[in-house]
N, C-alpha and C positions, 0 to 999 in steps of 0.2 A: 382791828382788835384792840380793845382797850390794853396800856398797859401800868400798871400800879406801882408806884414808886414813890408812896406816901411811907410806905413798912419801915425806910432807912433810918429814920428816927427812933422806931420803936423797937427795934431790933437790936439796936445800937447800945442802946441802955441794958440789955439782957445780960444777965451772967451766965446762966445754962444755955446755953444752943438747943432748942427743943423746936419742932416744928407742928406748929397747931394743929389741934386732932381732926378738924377739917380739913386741911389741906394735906393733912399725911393719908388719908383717907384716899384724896384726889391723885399725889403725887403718887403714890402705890397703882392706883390703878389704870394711871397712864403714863408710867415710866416706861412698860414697851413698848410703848408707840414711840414716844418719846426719844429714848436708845435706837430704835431702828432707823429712823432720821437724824439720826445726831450728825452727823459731818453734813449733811446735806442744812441742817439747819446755824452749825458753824459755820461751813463755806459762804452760805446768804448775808451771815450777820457781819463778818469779815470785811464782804464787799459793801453793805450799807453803811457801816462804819467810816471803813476808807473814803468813800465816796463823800460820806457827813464833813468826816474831818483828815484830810489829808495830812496832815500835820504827824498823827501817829502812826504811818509808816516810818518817823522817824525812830519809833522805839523796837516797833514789831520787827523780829528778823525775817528779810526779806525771801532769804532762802527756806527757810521753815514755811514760810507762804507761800514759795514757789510750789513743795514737793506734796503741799497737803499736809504735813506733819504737825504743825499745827494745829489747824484745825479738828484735826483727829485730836490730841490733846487734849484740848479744849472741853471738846463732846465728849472723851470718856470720863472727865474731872468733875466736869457738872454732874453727869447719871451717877458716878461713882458717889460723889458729895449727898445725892438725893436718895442714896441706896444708904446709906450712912445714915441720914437724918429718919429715914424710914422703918431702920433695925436688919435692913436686910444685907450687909453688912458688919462682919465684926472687926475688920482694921483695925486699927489706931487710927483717927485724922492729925493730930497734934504734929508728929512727925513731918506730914508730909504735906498741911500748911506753914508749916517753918519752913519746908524747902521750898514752897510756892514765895512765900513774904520774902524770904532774902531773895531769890533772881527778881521779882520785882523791888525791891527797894533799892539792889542796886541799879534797877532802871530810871530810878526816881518817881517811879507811880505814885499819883497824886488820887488822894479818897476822890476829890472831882470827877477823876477819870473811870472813877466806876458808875460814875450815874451814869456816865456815857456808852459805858459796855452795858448796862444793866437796861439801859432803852433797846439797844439796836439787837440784844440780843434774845429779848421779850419779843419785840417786832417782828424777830426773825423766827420764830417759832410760831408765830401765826401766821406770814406770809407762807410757810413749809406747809404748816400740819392745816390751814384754811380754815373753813367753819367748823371743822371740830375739834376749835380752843374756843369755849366759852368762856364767859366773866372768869366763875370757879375755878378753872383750870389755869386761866391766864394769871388772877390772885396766887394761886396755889405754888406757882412755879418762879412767880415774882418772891414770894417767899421760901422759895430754897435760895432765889439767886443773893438776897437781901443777909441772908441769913450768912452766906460763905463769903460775900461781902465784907460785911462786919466784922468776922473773922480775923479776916487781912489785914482792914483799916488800920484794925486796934494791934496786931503784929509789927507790922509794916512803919505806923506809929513810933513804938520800941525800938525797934531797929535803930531808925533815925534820928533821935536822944540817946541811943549809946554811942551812936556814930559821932556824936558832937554836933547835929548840926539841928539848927533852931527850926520852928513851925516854919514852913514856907522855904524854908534854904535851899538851895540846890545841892544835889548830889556830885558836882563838877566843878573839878579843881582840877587845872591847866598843871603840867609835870613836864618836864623838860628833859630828853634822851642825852644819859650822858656818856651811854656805851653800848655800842650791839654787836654780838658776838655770835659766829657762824657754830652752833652745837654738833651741826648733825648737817645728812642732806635736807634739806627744804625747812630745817629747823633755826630760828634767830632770838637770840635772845636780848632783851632789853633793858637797859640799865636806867633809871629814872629818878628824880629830886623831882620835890616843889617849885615849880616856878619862881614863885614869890618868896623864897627860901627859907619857910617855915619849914616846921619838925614833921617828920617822917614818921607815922602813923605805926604803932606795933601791928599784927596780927597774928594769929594760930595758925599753926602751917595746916593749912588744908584750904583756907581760905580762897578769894577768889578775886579778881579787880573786874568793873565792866571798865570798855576802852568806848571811845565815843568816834567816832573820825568820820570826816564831811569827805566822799568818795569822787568829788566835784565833777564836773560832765553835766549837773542837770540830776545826777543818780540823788540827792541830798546825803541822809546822815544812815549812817548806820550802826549798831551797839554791837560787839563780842565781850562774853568774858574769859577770861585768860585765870588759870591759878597763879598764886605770888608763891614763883619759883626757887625767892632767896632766901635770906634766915632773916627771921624775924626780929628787929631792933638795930637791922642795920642799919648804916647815914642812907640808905638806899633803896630803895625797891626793884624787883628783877622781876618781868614776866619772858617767858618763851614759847614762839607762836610757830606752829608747824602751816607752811603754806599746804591748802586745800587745792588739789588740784583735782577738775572734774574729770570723771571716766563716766563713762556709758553714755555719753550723750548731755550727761549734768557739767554745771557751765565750776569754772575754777572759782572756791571763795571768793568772797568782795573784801570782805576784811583783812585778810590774811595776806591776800596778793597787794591790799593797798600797804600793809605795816612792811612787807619783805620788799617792794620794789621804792615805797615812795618815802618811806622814814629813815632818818639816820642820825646820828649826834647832832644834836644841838634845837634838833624839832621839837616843837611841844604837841601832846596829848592831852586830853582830855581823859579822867580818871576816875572811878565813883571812889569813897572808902572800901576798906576790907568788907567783904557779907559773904556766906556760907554758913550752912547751920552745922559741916560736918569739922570734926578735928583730925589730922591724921595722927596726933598724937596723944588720942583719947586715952584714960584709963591709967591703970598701973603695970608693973611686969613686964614678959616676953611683948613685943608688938611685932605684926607678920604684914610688911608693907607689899601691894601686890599691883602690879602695873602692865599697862603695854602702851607700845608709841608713845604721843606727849602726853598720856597720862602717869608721865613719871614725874612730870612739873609740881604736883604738892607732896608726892616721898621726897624730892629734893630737898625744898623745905623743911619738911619733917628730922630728916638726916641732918641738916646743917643747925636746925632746932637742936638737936640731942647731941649732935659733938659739942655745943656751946654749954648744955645746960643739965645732961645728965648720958653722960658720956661710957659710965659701965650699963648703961641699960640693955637687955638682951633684944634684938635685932633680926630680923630674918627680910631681906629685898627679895622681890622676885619678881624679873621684870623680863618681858618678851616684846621683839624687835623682828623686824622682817633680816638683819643682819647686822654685826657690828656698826659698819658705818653709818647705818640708820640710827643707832642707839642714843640718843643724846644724855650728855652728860659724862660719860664714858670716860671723858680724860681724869673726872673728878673724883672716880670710886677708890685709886689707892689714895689720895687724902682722903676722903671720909675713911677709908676700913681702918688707917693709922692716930685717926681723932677717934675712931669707936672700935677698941680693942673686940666687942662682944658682937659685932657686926659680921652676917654671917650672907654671904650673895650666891641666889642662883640665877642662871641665865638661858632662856629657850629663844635660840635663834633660827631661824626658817632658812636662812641659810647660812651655814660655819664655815665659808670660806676665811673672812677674819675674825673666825670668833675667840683668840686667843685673847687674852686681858693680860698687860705687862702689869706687874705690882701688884697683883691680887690675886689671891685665893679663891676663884669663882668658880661654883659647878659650872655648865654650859653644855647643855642637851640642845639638839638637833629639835627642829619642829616647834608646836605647840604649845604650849603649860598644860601639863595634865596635873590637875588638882592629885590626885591621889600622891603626886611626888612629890608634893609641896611639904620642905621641911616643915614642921607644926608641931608647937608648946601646945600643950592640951588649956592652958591658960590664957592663950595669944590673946589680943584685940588685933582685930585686923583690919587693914584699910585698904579698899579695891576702888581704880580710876584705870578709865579705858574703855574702848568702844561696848557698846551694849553686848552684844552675843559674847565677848570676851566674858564679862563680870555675868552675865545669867550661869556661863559655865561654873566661874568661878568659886560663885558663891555655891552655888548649887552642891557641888565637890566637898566645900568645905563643910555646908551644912549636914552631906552625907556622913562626914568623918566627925560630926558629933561637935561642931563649932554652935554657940547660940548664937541664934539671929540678933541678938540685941549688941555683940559682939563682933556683929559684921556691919560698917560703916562703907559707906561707897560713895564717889562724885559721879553725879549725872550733869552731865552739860546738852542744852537743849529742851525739847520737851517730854521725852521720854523716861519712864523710869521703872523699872526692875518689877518683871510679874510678880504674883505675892507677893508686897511691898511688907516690909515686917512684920512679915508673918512669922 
């Protein structure tokens, strides 16, 4: 199958993203073919790839490739992207290229590396779909892939001149463990400087760091990103990394079991800068911070953000734990409520055996979060981190009670992200 890779120039130069009336023609009337092999024609492109270039399983997460999740990813982003460029489609994309461009820039994605995706995965879409991708068809789709390419590039680009760092620089910079501390069970948190003992980098609590770490065995390298747990403009950086332990037959984190068993004071890490497109402390007025498990790593943040810098702001936490002693952070909440007079906590633990809170004020219901109970300023911004079906609930709840979408922000980690995407 031929595949065309001449478009990247001319695409490049384009200010409107519009896709040729011939090829939207094409792409329309074989996107469900297209969609119906979609992971079948990711999973191909995957292993052509790896096989081309081993080298970028250093970037790819191993585990997302293990489970398929990935690849599914991948295959709905491209049909989604080409439903977009087609009208069939009303999203937003803007949005949700910004959250594509930061988790790759904090990988260090290089424009190069898209020519490399943009072959094996042309390739793989004729090896799948066979003689019937013609010239037409195979142009046609070269040009959506060229087009969301582009996109990125010139993202991606941006990112990495705010970041500070020049055309060609690496995203990694060596930081040196200067504390780790047990939060919770299976939760550690890590204290961190420069290496080389320059200045410590601000960011907006919400943000996010990748970690780099060579898993050694022969396993090579692998990336997680972690949110920056601490306040921002300290001499310091804090991430806290909940170890993944496998159930059902799935094997334990690689990353998490390497930072919980093999790091400690005085190790160096590999670090990208701050990237995240979301803030947790967007907007003005009431903010309604909403969490479960260590998705309570960027409200910390956020919290330690506003006792520093706008300390009568009105407040509402709401965070769910499988029980106190899972709760990380826990020891921290009567200094934050006595730095944030307006700070207002509820708490759903699944089990209250210790769900008492010395020095604080806290609801503490039994069970689940049911959105319906969720204290809420009819003004809030809200900001929701924590496993996917949590925040579908979540959000879902709040937008029934008359919250605007554009007023609900959320971290997705992985490749997943929230059905009706700002809608």
């Amino acid at each position: 199958m031929p595949v065309f890779l001449s478009g990247q120039e001319q695409f490049a130069q384009k200010e409107t993203v519009v896709l040729s009336e011939s090829s939207a023609a094409t792409v329309t009337a074989t996107l469900p073919v297209v969609q119906a092999h979609g992971e079948a024609i990711t999973g191909r492109f995957y292993q052509r790839m790896f096989d081309a270039h081993p080298e970028l399983l250093d970037i790819f997460n191993r585990s997302n490739q293990a489970t398929g999740t990935q690849k599914a990813a991948l295959a709905s982003a491209v049909v989604a992207y080409a439903e977009h460029l087609t009208g069939g489609s009303g999203a937003p994309w803007g949005p949700i290229l910004d959250r594509i461009a930061h988790k790759h820039a904090s990988l260090g994605i290089t424009a190069t590396q898209y020519t490399i995706v943009g072959r094996h995965l042309l390739a793989a879409v004729g090896e799948v779909l066979g003689d019937a991708v013609t010239p037409e068809i195979a142009a046609a789709w070269d040009e959506v892939y060229w087009l969301l390419a582009c996109e990125l590039i010139a993202r991606e680009a941006r990112l990495y001149t705010v970041a500070g760092l020049a055309e060609g620089e690496s995203v990694w910079r060596d930081w040196r463990v200067t504390g780790r501390i047990a939060e919770a069970v299976d939760v550690v948190s890590f204290t961190l400087v420069p290496a080389d003992g320059g200045p410590v980098p601000t960011f907006v609590p919400g943000r996010y760091t990748s970690v780099a770490v060579d898993l050694g065995g022969g396993r090579g390298q692998q990336i997680r990103q972690y949110s920056l747990s601490g306040r921002p403009g300290a001499d310091h950086w804090r991430i806290t990394v909940k170890r993944v332990r496998g159930t059902g037959g799935a094997p334990d984190g690689m990353v998490s079991t390497f930072l919980h068993e093999q790091v400690d004071v005085g190790d160096v890490l590999r670090l990208s800068p701050p990237f995240g497109e979301v803030s947790a402390v967007a907007g003005e007025g009431p903010l309604l911070l909403v969490s479960a498990g260590i998705g309570l790593t960027p409200a910390m943040a956020a919290l330690e953000h506003l006792a520093a810098t706008e300390p009568q702001r009105q407040v509402v936490l709401v965070h769910a734990d499988r029980a106190g002693a899972a709760h990380p952070f826990r020891g921290e909440l009567p200094r934050l409520h006595a730095a944030l007079p307006n700070l207002r906590t509820a708490l759903w633990y699944e089990d209250l055996t210790d769900g008492e809170l010395a020095g604080v004020t806290a609801e503490v219901a039994a069970g689940r979060v049911d959105p319906a109970l969720i204290p809420l300023s009819p003004d809030a911004h809200v900001h929701l981190c924590g496993p996917l079906p949590f925040m579908y609930a979540v959000r879902g709840g709040l937008l029934n009670r008359g919250v605007p979408a554009e007023r609900i922000a959320y971290e997705v980690f992985g490749p997943g992200m929230l059905r009706d995407d700002h809608s």
